[in-house]
VOKOLMI-307147 format. One line per field, with one value per residue (C-alpha): x, y, z; residue in three letters. Coordinates in steps of 0.001 Angstrom, whole numbers, plus 500000, padded with zeros to 6 digits. Layout:
<sites>
X <- [X_...] $
Y <- [Y_...] $
Z <- [Z_...] $
mimar <- [ALA_...] $
</sites>
This chain:
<sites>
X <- [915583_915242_915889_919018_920132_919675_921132_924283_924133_924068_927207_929176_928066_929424_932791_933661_932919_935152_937666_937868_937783_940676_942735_942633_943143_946196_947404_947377_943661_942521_938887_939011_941135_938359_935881_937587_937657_939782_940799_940020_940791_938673_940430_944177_942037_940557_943436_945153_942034_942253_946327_945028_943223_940112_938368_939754_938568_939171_939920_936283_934806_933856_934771_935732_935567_937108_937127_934392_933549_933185_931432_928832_928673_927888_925732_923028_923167_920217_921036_920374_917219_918529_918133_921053_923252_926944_929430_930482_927055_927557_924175_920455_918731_916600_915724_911774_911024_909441_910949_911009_908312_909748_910820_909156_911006_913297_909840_908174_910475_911855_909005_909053_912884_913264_911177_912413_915848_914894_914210_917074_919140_917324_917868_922407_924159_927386_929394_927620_927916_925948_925160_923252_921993_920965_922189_920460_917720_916041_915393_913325_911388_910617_909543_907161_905427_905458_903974_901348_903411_902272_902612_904303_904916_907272_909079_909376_910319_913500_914741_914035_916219_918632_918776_919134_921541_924100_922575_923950_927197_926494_925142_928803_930967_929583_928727_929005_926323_924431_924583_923014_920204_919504_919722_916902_914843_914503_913802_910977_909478_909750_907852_905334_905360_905490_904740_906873_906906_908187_910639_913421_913313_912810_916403_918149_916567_917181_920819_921680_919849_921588_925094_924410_922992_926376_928978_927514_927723_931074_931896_930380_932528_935668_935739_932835_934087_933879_931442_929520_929123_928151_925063_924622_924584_922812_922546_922352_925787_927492_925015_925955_929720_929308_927806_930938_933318_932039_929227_926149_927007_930035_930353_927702_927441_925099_925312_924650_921637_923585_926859_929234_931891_933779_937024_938237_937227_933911_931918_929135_926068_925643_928883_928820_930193_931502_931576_933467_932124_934011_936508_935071_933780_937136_939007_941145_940331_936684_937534_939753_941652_939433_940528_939487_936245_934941_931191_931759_932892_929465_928586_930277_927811_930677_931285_930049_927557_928696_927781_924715_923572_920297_921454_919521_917167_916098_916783_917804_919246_915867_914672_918059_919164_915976_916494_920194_919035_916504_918776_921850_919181_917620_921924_921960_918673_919481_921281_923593_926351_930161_932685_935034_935181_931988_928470_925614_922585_919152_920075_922241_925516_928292_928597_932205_934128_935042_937920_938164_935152_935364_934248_932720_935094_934317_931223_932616_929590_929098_932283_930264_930608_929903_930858_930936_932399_930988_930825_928175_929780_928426] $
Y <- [487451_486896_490420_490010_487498_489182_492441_490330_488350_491843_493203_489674_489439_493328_493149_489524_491168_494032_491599_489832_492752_493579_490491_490054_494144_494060_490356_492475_491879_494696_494066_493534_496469_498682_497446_498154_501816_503506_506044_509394_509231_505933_505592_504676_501657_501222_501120_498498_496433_497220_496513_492763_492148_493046_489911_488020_485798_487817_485800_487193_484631_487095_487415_490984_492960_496498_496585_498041_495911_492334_494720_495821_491809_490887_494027_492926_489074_487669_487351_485173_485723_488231_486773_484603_485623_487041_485784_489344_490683_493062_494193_492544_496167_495028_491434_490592_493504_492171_493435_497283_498855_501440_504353_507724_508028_511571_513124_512940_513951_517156_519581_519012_518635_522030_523555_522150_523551_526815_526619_525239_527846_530759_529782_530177_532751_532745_529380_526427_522712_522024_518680_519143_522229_520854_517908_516075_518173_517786_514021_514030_516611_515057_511610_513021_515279_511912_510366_512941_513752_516513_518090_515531_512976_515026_515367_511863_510743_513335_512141_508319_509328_510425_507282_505098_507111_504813_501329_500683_501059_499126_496186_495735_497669_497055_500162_500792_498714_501484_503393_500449_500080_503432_502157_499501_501857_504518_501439_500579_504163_503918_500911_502460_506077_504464_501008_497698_497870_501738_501441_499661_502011_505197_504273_503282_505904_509066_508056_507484_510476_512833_511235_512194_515968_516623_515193_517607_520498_519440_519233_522768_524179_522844_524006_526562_527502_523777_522440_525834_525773_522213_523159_525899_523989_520889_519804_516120_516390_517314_514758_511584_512810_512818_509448_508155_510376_510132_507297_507694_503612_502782_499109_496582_493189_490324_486457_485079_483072_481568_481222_484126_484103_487159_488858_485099_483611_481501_482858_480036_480755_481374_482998_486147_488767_492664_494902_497971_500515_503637_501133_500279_503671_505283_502060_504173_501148_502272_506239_508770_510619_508794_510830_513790_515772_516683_516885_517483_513766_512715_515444_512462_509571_506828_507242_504372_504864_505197_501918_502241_499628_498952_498730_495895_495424_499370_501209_504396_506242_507954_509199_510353_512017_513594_515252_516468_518086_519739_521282_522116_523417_525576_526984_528252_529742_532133_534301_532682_530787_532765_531701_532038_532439_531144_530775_533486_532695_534029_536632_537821_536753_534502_530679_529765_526523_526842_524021_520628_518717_515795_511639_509539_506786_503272_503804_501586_501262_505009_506238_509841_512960_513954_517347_520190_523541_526339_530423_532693_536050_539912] $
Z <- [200032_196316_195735_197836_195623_192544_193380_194369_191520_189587_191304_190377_186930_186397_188395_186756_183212_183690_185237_182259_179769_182108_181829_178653_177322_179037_177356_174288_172982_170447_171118_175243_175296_173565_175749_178848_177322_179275_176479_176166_172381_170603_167459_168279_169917_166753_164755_167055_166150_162300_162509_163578_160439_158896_160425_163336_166550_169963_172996_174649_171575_169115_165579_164964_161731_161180_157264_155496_152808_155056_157825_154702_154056_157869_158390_155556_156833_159044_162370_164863_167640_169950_172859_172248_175257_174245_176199_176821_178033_180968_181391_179856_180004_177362_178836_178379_176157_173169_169730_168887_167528_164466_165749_163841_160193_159258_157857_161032_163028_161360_162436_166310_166121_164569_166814_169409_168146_167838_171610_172698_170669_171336_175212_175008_177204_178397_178785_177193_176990_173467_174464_177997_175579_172710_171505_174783_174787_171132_170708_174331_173166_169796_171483_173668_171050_169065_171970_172916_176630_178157_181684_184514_181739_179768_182646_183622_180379_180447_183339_182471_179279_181022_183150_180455_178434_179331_178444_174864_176300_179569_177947_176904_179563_183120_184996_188470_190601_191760_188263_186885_188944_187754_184445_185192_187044_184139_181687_183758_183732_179996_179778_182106_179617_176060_176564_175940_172538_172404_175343_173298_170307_172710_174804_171490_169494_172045_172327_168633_168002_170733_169577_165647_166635_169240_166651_163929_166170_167314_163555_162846_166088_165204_161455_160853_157536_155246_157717_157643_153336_153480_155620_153845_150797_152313_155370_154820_152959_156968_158661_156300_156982_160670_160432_158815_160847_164095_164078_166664_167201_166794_167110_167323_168371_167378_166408_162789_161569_158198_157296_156172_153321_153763_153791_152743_155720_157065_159752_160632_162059_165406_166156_167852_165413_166739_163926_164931_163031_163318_162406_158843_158367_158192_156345_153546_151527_150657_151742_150415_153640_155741_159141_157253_158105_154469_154051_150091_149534_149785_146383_144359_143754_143651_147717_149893_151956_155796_158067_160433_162390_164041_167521_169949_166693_166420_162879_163910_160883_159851_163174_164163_160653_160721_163868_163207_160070_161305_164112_161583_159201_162532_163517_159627_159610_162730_159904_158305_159589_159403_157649_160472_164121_165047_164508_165014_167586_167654_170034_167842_169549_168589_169430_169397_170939_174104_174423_173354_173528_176123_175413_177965_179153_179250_176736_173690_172084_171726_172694_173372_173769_176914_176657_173816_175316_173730_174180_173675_173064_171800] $
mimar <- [UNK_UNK_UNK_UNK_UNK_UNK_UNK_UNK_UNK_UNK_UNK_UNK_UNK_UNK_UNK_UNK_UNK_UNK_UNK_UNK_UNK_UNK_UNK_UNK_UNK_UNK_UNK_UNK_UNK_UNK_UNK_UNK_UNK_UNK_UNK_UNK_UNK_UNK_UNK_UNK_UNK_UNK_UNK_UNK_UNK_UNK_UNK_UNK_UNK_UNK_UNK_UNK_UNK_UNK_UNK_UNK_UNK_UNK_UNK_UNK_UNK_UNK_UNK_UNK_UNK_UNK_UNK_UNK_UNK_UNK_UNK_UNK_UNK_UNK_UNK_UNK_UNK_UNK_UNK_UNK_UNK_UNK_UNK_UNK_UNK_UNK_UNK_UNK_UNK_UNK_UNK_UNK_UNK_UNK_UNK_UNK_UNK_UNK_UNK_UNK_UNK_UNK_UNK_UNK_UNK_UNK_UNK_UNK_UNK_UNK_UNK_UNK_UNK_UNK_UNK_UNK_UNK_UNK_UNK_UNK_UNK_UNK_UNK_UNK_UNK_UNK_UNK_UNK_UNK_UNK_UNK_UNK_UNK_UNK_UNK_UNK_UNK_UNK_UNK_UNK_UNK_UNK_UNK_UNK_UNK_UNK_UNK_UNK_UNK_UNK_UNK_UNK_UNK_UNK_UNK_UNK_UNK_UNK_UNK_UNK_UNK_UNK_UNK_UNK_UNK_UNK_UNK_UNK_UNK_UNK_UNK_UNK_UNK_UNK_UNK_UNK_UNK_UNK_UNK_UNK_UNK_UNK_UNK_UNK_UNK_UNK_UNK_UNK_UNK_UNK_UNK_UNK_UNK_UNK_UNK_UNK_UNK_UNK_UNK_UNK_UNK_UNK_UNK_UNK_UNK_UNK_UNK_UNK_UNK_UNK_UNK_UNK_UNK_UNK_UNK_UNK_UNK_UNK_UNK_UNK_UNK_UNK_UNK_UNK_UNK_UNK_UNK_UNK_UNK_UNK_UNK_UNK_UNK_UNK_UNK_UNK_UNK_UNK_UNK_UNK_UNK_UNK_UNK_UNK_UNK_UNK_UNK_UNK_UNK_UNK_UNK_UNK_UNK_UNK_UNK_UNK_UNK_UNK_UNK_UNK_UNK_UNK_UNK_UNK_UNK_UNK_UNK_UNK_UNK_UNK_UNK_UNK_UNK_UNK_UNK_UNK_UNK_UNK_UNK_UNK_UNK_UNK_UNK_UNK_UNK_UNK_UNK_UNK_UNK_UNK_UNK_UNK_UNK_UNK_UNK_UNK_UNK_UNK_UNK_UNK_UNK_UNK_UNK_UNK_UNK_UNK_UNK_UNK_UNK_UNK_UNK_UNK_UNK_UNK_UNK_UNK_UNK_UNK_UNK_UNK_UNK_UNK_UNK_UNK_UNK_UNK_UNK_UNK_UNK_UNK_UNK_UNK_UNK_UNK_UNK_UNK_UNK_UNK_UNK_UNK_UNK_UNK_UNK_UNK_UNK_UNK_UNK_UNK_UNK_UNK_UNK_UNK_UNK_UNK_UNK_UNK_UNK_UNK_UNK_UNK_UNK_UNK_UNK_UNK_UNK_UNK_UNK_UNK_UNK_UNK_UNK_UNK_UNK_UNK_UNK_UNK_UNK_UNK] $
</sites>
């Protein structure tokens, strides 16, 4: 009976979340609007949400931010003890895991991720969807050689990944009842893999990680001549630019432990705070063309640095950077990326886009890809 009641208390909590989101999106809030996600393009959203100010109070409670320099100010203040409950919490994945243990830094990560790069490339034929491919692929592979999975393991920890790829989105856009059960399900096989302490980091971590690696491909797809030289050149130059461009996490959500003085207003502690980061990342008051794709901006010391939060208290910059060099570094090594039309593979074909890639809906948080079309041809 108890379980009863929680599984119905599950599917209320959801459906009365997305009712409000609802309500209130189509009353003409910015923020409830973007949550309710039901976009295939994320940034007109986003600039309805910068057009109301670059810090305002949405109706759901929150205070949002979309300019860069008060989202750098609330982004280095202490917050509050996250397990203060938002008022627009869809989904407590993440309720009674202690605090994140670190996930493994860029330098630790680089080896397994490049080999497991090399695999993943060497393995394209035909029609291709780079993320399932790669982009999906690599971070699972790195966190079990960093875990010591072998065998059965490795393979329960993909498919618990792949269970929980949806939770930094779900904990603010409700999923479907029976997809979130899922959701809780794979969580608890990660606890039983890696441990409380790891599980956290491991579900943030894989998905900030697979976001960064399929937006730099996308990036190297759409335009392999400028994206192609800045790899070339360095590959942290295209990875830093994809971070600003097309952010792994894209907003983030938490409450304040101290008072705020920014943009000219007060934010007091305790107040929940949304900080839409692919917002602030492209505001053209701290970036030149800021819809433009141009690795090269970051040559120039005097560019700020994009935002990247630490999503449910996990750093993930490092461990995810890491990774995505290591895999652009692996696509120019296979001979040299062209300069047009495409980029060569290890069995000596030619990896072109294959159509426009395609975003999951309703995943504000992440907004990701869910698709990258790609050809093998020759």
């Amino acid at each position: 009976m108890a379980l009863v009641t929680a599984e119905r208390e599950l599917g209320r909590r959801l459906q009365l979340v997305q009712g409000i989101h609802w309500l209130y999106g189509a009353q003409g809030d910015a923020y409830a609007a973007l949550l309710r996600g039901y976009g295939s393009e994320p940034h007109p959203a986003y600039e309805r949400a910068r057009a109301a100010g670059p810090l305002w109070r949405s109706r759901l409670g929150v205070r949002v931010c979309t300019g860069y320099a008060p989202a750098r100010r609330l982004l280095a203040a202490r917050t509050a003890d996250r397990h203060v409950a938002q008022p627009q919490s869809a989904l407590a994945w993440d309720e009674g895991l202690p605090d994140a243990g670190e996930l493994p830094g860029a330098d630790q990560v680089r080896e397994p991720a490049a080999r497991a790069a090399e695999r993943a490339l060497a393995g394209l034929r035909g029609e291709v969807d780079l993320v399932a491919s790669v982009a999906a692929r690599v971070p699972v592979e790195v966190l079990a050689d960093v875990h010591g999975l072998t065998g059965a393991d490795r393979v329960r920890l993909a498919e618990a990944c792949a269970g929980a790829a949806g939770a930094l989105d779900a904990a603010l856009a409700p999923p479907a009842y029976d997809d979130a059960v899922r959701l809780l399900d794979a969580v608890g096989t990660l606890r039983d893999l890696l441990g409380d302490g790891a599980a956290r980091a491991a579900v943030v971590g894989v998905r900030a990680a697979r976001e960064l690696i399929a937006g730099a491909l996308h990036a190297l797809l759409r335009d392999p001549g400028p994206a192609g030289a800045a790899v070339r050149q360095d590959p942290a130059l295209l990875v830093t630019e994809t971070l600003r461009h097309d952010p792994p996490v894209k907003l983030h959500t938490f409450s304040l432990a101290e008072d705020v003085e920014t943009a000219g207003e007060r934010v007091a502690a305790g107040e929940q705070v949304a900080v839409l980061v692919a917002a602030a990342n492209r505001d053209p008051g701290a970036f030149t063309a800021p819809d433009r794709f141009v690795p090269d901006r970051y040559a120039t010391a005097s560019v700020p640095e994009p935002l990247v939060p630490a999503p449910h208290g996990v750093a993930v910059e490092s461990f995810a950077r890491g990774q995505a060099e290591a895999v652009l570094a692996a696509v120019a090594g296979v001979g040299g990326l062209a300069a047009a039309g495409g980029l060569p593979t290890a069995a000596g074909g030619v990896l072109a886009a294959a159509g426009g890639a395609v975003r999951l809906g309703r995943s504000p948080v992440t907004w990701g890809l869910e698709r990258v079309p790609a050809r093998v041809a020759g």
